[in-house]
ROLUMPA-950393 format. One record per residue (C-alpha): residue number from 1; residue in three letters; z, y, x. Coordinates in Angstrom, 2 decimals, decimal comma. Example, Ala and Ser with C-alpha at 12.3 -4.5 7.8 and 13.67 -1.06 7.14 Angstrom:
BEGIN
+-----+------+---------+---------+---------+
!  nr ! rest !      zz !      yy !      xx !
+-----+------+---------+---------+---------+
!   1 !  ala !    7,80 !   -4,50 !   12,30 !
!   2 !  ser !    7,14 !   -1,06 !   13,67 !
+-----+------+---------+---------+---------+
END
This chain:
BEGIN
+-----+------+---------+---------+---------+
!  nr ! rest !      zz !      yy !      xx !
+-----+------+---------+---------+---------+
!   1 !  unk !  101,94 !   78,96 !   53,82 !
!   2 !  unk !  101,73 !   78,90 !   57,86 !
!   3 !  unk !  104,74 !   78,60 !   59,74 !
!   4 !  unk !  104,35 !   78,86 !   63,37 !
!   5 !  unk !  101,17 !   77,38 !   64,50 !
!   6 !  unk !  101,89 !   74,25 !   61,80 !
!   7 !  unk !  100,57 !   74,74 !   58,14 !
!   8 !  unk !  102,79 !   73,62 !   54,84 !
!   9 !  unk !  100,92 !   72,72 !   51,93 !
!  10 !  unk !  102,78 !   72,81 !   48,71 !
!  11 !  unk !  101,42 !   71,54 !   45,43 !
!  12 !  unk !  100,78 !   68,23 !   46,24 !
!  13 !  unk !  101,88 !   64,42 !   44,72 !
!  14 !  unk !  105,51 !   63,97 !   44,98 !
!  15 !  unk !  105,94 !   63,11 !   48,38 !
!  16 !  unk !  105,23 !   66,49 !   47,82 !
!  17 !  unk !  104,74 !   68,30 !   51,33 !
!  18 !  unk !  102,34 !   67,37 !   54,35 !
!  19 !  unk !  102,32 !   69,38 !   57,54 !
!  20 !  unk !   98,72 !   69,93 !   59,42 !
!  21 !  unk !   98,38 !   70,88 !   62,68 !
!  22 !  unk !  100,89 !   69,39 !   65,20 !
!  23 !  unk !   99,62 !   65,46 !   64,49 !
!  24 !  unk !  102,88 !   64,00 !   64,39 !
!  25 !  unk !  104,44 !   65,60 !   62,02 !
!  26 !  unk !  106,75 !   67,63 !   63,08 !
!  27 !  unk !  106,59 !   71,08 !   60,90 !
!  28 !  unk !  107,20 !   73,59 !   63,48 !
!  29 !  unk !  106,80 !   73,42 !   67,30 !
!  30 !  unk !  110,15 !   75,04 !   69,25 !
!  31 !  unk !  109,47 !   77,87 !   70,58 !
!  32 !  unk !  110,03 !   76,57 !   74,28 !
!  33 !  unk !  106,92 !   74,41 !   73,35 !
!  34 !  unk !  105,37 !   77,38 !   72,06 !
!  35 !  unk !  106,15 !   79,43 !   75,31 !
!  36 !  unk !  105,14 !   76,69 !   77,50 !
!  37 !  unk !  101,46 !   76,49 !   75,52 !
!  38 !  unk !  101,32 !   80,42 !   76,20 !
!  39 !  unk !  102,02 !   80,27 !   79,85 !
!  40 !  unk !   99,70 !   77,10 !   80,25 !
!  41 !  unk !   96,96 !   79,10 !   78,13 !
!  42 !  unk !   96,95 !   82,68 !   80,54 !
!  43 !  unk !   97,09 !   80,34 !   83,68 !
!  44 !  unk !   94,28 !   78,85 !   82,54 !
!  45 !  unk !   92,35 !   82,21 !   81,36 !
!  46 !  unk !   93,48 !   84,07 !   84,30 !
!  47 !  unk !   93,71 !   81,60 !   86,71 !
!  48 !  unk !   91,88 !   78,19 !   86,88 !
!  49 !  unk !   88,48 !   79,75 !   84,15 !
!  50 !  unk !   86,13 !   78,37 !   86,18 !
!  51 !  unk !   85,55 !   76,14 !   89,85 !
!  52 !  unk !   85,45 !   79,24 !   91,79 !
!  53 !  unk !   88,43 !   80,65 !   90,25 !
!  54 !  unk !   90,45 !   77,40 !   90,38 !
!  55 !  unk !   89,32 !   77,20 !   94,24 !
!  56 !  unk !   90,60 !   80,76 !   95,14 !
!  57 !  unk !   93,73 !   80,39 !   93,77 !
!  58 !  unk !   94,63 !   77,32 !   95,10 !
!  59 !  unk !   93,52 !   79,46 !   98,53 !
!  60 !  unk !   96,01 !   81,97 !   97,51 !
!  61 !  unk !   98,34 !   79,76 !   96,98 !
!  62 !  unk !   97,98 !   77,73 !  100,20 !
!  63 !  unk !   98,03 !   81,03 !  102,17 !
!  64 !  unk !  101,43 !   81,97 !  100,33 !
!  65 !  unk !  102,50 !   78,72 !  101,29 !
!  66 !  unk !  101,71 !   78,90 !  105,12 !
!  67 !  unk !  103,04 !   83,05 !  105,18 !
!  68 !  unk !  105,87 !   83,37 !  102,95 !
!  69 !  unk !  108,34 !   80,91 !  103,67 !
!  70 !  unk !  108,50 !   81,92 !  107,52 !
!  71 !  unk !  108,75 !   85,62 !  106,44 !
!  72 !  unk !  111,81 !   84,45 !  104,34 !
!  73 !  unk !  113,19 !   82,21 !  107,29 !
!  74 !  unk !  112,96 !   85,50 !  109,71 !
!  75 !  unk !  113,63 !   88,33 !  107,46 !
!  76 !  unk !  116,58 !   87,30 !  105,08 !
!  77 !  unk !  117,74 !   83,19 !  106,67 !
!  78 !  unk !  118,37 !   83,99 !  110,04 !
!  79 !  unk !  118,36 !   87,79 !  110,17 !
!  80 !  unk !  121,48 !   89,27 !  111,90 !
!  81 !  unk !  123,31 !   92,73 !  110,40 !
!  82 !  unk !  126,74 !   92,95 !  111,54 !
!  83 !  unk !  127,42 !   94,28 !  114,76 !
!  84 !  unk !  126,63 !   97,22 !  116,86 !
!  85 !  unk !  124,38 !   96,39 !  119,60 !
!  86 !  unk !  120,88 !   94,44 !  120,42 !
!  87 !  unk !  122,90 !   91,69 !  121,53 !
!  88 !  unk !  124,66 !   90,60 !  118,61 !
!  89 !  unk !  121,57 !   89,58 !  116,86 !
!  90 !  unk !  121,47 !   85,56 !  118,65 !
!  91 !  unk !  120,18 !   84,50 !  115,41 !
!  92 !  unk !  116,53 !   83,97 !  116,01 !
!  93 !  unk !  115,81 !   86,06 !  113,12 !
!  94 !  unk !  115,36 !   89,76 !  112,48 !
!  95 !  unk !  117,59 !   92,03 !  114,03 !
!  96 !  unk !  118,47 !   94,29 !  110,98 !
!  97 !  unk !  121,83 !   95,46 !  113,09 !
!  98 !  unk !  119,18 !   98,34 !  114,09 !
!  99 !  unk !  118,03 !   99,39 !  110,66 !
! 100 !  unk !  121,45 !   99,41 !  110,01 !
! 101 !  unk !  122,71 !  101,23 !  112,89 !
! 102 !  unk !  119,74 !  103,95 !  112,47 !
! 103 !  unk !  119,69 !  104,67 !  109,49 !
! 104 !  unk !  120,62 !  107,69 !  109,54 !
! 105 !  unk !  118,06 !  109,01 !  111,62 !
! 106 !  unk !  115,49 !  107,23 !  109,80 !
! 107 !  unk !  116,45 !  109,17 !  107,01 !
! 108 !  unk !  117,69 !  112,51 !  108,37 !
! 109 !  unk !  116,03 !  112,95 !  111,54 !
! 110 !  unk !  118,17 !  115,07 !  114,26 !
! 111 !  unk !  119,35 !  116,95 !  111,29 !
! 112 !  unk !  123,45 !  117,73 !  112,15 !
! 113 !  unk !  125,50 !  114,83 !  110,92 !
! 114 !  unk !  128,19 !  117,08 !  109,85 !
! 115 !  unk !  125,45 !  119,08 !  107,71 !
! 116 !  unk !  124,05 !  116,12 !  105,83 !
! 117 !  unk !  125,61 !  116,46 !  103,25 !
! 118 !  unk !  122,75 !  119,66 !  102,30 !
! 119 !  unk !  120,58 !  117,32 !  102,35 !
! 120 !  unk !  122,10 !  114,88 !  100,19 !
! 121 !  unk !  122,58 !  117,64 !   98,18 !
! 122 !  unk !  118,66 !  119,19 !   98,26 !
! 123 !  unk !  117,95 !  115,78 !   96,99 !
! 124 !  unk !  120,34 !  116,15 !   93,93 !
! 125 !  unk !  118,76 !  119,19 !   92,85 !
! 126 !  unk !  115,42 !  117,86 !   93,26 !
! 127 !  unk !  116,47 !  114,87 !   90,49 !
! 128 !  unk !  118,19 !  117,31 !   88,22 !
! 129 !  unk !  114,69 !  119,70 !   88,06 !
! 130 !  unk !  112,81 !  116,69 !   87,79 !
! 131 !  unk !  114,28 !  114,57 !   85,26 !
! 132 !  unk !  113,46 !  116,99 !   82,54 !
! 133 !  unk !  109,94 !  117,23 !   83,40 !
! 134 !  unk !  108,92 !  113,28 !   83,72 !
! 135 !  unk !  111,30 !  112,30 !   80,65 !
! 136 !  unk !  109,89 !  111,93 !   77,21 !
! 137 !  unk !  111,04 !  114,31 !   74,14 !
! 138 !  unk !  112,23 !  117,32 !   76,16 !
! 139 !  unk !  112,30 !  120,72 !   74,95 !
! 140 !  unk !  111,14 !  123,15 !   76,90 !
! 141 !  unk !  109,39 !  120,70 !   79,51 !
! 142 !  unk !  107,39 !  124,15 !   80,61 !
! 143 !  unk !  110,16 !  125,97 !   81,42 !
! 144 !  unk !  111,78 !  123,11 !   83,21 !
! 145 !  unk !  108,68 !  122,92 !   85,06 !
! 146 !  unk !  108,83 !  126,50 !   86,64 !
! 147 !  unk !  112,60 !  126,25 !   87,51 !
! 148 !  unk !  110,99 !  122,80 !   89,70 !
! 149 !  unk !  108,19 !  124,73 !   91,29 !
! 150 !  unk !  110,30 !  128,26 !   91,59 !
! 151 !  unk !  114,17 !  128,30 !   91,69 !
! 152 !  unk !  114,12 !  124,69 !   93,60 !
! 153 !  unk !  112,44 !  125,56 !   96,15 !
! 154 !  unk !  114,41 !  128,67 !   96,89 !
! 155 !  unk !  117,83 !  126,94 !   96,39 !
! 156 !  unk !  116,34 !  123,95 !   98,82 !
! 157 !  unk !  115,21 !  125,86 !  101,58 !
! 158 !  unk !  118,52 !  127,83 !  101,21 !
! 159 !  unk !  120,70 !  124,87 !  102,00 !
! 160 !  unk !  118,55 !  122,69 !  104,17 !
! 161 !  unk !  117,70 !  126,10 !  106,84 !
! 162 !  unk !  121,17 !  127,79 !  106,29 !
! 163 !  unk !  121,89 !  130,80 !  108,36 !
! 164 !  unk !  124,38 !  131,83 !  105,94 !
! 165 !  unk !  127,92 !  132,28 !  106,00 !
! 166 !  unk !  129,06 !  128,86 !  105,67 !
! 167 !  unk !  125,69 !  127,10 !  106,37 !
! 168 !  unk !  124,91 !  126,96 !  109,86 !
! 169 !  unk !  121,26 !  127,63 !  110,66 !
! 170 !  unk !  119,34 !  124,08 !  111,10 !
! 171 !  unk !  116,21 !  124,44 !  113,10 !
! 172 !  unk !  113,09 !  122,84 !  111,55 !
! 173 !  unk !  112,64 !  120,78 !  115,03 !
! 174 !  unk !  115,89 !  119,09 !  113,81 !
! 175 !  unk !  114,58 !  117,51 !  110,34 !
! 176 !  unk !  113,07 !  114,52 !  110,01 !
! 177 !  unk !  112,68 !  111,07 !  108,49 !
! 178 !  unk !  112,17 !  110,31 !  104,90 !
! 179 !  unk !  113,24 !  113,90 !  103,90 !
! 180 !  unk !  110,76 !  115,64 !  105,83 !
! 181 !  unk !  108,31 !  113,24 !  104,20 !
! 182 !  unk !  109,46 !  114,12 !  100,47 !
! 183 !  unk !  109,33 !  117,48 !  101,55 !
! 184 !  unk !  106,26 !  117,79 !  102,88 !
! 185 !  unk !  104,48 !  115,47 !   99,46 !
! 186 !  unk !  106,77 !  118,19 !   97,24 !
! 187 !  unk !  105,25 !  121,38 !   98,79 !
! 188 !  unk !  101,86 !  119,99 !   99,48 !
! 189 !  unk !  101,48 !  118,75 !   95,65 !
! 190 !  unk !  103,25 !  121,75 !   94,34 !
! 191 !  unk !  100,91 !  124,29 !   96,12 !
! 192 !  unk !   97,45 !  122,04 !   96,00 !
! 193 !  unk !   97,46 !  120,92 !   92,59 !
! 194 !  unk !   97,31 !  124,27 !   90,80 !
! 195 !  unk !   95,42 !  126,15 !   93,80 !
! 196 !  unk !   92,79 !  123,19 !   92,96 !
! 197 !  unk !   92,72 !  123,37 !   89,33 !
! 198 !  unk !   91,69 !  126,75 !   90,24 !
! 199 !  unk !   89,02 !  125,94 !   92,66 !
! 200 !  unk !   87,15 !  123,58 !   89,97 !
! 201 !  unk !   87,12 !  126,38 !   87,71 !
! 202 !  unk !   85,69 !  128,86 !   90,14 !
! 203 !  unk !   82,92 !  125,95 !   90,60 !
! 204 !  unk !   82,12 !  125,81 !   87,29 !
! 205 !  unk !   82,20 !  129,60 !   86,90 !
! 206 !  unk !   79,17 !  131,42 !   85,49 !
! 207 !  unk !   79,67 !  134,49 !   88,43 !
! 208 !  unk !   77,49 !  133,32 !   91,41 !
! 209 !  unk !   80,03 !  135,05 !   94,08 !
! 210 !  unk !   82,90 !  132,55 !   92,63 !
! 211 !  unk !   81,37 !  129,97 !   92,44 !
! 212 !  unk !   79,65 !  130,28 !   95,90 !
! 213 !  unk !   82,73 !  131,11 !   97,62 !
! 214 !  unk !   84,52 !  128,35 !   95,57 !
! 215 !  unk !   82,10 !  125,44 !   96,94 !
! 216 !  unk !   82,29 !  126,74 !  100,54 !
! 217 !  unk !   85,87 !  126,25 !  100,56 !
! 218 !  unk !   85,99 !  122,88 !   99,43 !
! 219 !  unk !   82,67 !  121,76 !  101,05 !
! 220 !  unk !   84,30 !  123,48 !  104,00 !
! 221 !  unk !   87,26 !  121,31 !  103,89 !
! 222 !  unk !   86,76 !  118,40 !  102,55 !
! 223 !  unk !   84,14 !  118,09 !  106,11 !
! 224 !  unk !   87,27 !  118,12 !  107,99 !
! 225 !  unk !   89,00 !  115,12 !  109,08 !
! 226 !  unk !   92,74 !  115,51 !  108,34 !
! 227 !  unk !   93,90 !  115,01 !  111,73 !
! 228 !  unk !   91,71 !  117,56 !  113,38 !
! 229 !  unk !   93,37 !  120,12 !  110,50 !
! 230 !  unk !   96,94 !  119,32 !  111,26 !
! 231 !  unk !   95,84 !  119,16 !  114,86 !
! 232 !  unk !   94,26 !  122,85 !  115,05 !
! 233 !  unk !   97,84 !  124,02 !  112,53 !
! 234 !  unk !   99,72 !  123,67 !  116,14 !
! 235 !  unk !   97,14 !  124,40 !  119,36 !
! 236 !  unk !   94,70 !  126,79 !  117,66 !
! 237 !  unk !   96,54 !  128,45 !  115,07 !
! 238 !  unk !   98,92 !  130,44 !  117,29 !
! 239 !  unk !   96,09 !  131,55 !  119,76 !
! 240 !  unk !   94,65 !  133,88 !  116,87 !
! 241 !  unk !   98,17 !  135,19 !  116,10 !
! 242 !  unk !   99,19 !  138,91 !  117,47 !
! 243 !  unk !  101,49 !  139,05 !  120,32 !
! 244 !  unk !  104,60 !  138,05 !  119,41 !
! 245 !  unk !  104,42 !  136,57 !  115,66 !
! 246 !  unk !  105,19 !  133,08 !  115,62 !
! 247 !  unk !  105,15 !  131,38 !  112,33 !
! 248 !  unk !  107,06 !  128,09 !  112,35 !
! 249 !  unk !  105,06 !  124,81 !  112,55 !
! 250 !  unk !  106,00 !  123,09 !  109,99 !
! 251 !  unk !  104,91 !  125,80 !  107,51 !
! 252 !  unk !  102,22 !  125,81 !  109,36 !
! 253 !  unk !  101,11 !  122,33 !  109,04 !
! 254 !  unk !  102,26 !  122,92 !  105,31 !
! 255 !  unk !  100,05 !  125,39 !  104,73 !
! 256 !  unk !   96,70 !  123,82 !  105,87 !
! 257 !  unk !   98,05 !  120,10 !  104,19 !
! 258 !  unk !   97,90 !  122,40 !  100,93 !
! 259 !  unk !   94,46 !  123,76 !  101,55 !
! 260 !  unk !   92,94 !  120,84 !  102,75 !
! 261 !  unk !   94,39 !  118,77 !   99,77 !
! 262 !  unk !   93,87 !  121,25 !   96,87 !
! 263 !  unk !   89,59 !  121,11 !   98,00 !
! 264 !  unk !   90,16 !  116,86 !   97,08 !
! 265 !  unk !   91,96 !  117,89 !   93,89 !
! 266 !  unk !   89,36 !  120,50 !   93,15 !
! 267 !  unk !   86,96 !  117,98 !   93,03 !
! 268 !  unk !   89,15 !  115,59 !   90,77 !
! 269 !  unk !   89,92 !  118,00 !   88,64 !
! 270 !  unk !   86,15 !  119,08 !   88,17 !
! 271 !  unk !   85,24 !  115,33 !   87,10 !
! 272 !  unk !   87,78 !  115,96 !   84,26 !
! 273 !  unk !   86,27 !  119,55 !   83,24 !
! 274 !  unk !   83,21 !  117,91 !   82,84 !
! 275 !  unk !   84,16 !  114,74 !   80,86 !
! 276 !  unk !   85,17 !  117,34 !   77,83 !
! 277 !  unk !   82,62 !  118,15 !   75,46 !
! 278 !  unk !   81,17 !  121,24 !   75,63 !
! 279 !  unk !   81,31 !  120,92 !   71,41 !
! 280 !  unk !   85,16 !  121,80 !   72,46 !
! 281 !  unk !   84,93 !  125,00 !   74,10 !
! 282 !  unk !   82,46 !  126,49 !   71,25 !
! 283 !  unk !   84,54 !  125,43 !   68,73 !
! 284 !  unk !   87,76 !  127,12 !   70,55 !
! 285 !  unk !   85,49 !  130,32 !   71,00 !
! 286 !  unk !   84,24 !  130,02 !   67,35 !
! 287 !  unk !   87,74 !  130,62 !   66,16 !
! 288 !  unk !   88,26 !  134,10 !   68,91 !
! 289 !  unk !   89,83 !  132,54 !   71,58 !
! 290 !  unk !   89,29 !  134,33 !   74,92 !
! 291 !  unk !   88,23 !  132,36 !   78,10 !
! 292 !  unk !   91,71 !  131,59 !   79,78 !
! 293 !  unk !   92,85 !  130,81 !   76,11 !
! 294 !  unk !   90,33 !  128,19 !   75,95 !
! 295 !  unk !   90,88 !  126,68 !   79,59 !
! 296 !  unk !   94,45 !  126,25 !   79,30 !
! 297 !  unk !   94,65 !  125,53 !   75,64 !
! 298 !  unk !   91,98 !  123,22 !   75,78 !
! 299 !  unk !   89,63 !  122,31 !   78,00 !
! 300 !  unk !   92,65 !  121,53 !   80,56 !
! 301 !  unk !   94,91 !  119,26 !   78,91 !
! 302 !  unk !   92,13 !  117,07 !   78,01 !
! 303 !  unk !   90,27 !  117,24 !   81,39 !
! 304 !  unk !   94,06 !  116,49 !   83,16 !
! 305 !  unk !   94,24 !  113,48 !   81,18 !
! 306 !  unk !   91,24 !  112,19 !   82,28 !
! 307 !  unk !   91,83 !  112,40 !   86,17 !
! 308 !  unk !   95,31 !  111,76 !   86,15 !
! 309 !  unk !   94,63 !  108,22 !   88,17 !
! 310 !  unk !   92,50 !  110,44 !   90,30 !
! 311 !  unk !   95,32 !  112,73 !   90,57 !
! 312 !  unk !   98,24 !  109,99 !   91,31 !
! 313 !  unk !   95,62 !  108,25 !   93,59 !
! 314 !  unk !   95,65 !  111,97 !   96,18 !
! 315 !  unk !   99,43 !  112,11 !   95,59 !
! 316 !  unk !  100,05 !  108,70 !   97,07 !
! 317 !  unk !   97,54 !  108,86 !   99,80 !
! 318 !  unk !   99,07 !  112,35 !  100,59 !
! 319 !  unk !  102,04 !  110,64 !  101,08 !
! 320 !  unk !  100,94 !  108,42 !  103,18 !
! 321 !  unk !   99,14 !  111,06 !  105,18 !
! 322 !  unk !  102,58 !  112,74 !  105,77 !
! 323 !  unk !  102,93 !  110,48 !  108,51 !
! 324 !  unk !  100,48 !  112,04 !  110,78 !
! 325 !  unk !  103,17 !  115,08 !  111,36 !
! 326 !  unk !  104,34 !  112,98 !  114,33 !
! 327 !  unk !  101,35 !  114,03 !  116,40 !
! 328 !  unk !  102,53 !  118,11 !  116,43 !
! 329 !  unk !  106,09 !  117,06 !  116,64 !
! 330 !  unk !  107,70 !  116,78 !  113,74 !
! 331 !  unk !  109,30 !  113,13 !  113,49 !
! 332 !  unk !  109,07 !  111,42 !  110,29 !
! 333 !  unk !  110,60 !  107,98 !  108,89 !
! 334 !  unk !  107,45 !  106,79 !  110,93 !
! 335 !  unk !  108,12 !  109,12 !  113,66 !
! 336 !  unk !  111,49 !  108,24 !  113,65 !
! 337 !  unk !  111,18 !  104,54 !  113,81 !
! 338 !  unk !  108,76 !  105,21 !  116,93 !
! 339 !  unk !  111,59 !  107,11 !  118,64 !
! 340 !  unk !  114,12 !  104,74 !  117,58 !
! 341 !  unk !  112,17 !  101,64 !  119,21 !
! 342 !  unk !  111,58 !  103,07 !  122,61 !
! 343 !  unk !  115,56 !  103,24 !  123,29 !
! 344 !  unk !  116,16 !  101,32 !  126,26 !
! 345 !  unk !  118,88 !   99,57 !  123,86 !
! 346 !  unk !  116,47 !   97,97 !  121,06 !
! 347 !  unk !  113,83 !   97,52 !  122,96 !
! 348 !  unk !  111,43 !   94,28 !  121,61 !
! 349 !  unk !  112,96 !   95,36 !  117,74 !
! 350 !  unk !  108,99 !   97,14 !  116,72 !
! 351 !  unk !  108,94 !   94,10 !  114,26 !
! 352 !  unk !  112,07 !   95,36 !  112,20 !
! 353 !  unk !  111,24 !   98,90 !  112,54 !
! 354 !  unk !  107,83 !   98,45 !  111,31 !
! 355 !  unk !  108,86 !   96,48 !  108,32 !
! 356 !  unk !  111,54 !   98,85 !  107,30 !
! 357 !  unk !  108,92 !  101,41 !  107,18 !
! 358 !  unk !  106,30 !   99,79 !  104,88 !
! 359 !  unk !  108,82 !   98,85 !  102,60 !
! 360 !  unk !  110,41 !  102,61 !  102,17 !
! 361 !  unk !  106,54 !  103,38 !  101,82 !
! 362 !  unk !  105,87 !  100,51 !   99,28 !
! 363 !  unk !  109,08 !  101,35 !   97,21 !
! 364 !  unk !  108,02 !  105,39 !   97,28 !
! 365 !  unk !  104,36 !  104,81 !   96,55 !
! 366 !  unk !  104,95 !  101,69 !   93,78 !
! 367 !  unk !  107,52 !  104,60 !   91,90 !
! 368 !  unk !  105,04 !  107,10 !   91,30 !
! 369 !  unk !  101,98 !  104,72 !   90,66 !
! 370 !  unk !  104,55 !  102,84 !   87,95 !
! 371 !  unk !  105,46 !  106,53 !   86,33 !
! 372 !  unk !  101,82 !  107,16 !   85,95 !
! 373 !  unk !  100,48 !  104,09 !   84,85 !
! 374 !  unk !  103,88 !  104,92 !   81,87 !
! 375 !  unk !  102,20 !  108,58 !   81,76 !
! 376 !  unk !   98,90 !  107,24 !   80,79 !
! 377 !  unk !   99,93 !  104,72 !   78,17 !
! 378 !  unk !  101,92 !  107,04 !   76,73 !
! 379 !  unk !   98,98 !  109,75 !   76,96 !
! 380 !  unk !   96,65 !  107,37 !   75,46 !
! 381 !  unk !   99,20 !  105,85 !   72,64 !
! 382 !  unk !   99,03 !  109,97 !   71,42 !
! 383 !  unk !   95,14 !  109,99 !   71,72 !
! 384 !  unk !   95,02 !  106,95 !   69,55 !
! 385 !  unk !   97,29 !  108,09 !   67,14 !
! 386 !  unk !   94,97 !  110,96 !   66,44 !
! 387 !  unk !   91,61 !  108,65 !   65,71 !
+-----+------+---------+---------+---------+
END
């Protein structure tokens, strides 16, 4: 009988039972002992397998040595955050008194302090629409699904515009910070996703006209740097409009982020289409499906499983990308920190502001790549179960 990593052998002479495997004869190793063999054992796997190995860690490690202790010293052991002005940081450290004291504007832009609360409020219903759809074992996940990408948006732009009795209007020019950046990822993954889903059918479509015209968009596109798109949103865009129409320019930089992003998805989404077997769709037309049938009963969810790191890889880069709204003048939590840091008052504090940045960016973009790297073991725990 084993017990632990020790063996007891029964049976024998009268002193009757001998233990093999621990040479001192102890029965069963604690399982601190066993825990510390464990850790010892992946250390060694993972990393000290071999002289190269064992010499770039110990790099690592020295370079962690030399970089993260002064980080700590600056950021968190002398790092000032009471008081209200540059000059009560005197700690030698960083001066998080200005995080502290902008906040709000890092957050909410120029967006009316007495209206905040809309926002705050915006971001509530966002959570309540979107809870149903990323948690497990919900009913009606579809339907929850449309209320996100219909009656959301609606209710969102209702509060965070106004213009109604009882909600002052709020001029676009006036949001900013992390809120415009959620709501620029929201609309530009909402609109891009399903526009490209449709674009890498039309490129796989047997009509030459679709698929034609389907290629030239994305080909067209994709040859675009981003910045020259956002760029040509505000200085070309209006020269080609009648007299007198003006279309706001943040829906106009929305508009082309969702073109420009739904050619990259087309092409993710096509890599999925064609990872299903064709053995699939003959099978699903066998049986008198009709062609839409088969896409989105079929050959859909399988190819969206395939490319879903593809997918969460253009979501967080999109993200990312949100920043470069600053250049047509629409302030970000980038923007914002750039503003914030040319104030005669905090001037010398780029250090802080910069830091406070990537980590709002880290902490957004490390949420949604842990949610899909959950999606896809949960995806593929299903798929297994089926072999």
């Amino acid at each position: 009988m084993e017990v632990g990593s020790s063996t007891i052998v029964a049976g024998g002479p009268a002193s009757g039972v001998r233990s093999r495997g621990t040479g001192s004869g102890d029965l069963v190793p604690g399982k601190a002992g066993g825990t510390v063999v464990r850790v010892l054992d992946w250390l060694r796997r993972n990393l000290f397998s071999s002289v190269a190995n064992t010499v770039l860690t110990l790099v690592v490690l020295a370079a962690l040595a030399w970089v993260v202790p002064p980080f700590i010293e600056w950021s968190l052991t002398d790092a000032t955050v009471s008081g209200s002005a540059k000059s009560s940081c005197t700690g030698g450290g960083a001066c998080w008194t200005f995080i502290r004291i902008r906040f709000p504007q890092f957050f909410y832009g120029h967006y009316p302090s007495e209206e905040i609360w809309r926002v705050n409020l915006a971001g509530l219903l966002l959570a309540a629409f979107s809870i149903p759809v990323l948690r497990d074992n919900i009913r009606r996940r579809g339907l929850w699904l449309l209320l996100l990408l219909t009656v959301f948006p609606v209710l969102a732009g209702i509060f965070l515009l106004g213009g109604l009795p009882g909600l002052p209007y709020v001029d676009t020019s006036q949001w900013g910070g992390l809120m415009l950046d959620v709501l620029i990822a929201f609309v530009v993954v909402a609109g891009s996703l399903p526009f490209g889903i449709i674009l890498a059918l039309g490129r796989r479509s047997q009509l030459p006209v679709v698929r034609t015209l389907s290629v030239g968009f994305i080909e067209l596109w994709r040859a675009m740097p981003l910045l020259t798109v956002i760029t040509m949103s505000a200085v070309m865009l209006p020269l080609f409009l009648p007299e007198g129409v003006h279309i706001d320019r943040l829906i106009r930089a929305l508009v082309v982020l969702v073109l420009f992003n739904a050619a990259y998805m087309a092409e993710t989404v096509r890599g999925g289409l064609q990872g299903v077997e064709a053995g699939q769709e003959e099978a699903a037309y066998s049986v008198g499906l009709k062609w839409w049938q088969v896409e989105a009963f079929v050959v859909l969810p399988q190819a969206l499983r395939y490319v879903m790191p593809g997918i969460v890889n253009n979501v967080v880069d999109l993200f990312k990308d949100t920043t470069l709204v600053t250049i047509i003048g629409l302030f970000d939590v980038l923007g914002a920190v750039n503003q914030a840091i040319k104030d005669p008052a905090w001037l010398g504090l780029a250090h802080e502001g910069y830091v406070f940045t990537m980590g709002v960016f880290f902490a957004c973009c490390f949420a949604m790549s842990s949610y899909a790297r959950r999606m896809e073991r949960r995806l593929n725990r299903h798929r297994a179960g089926r072999h």
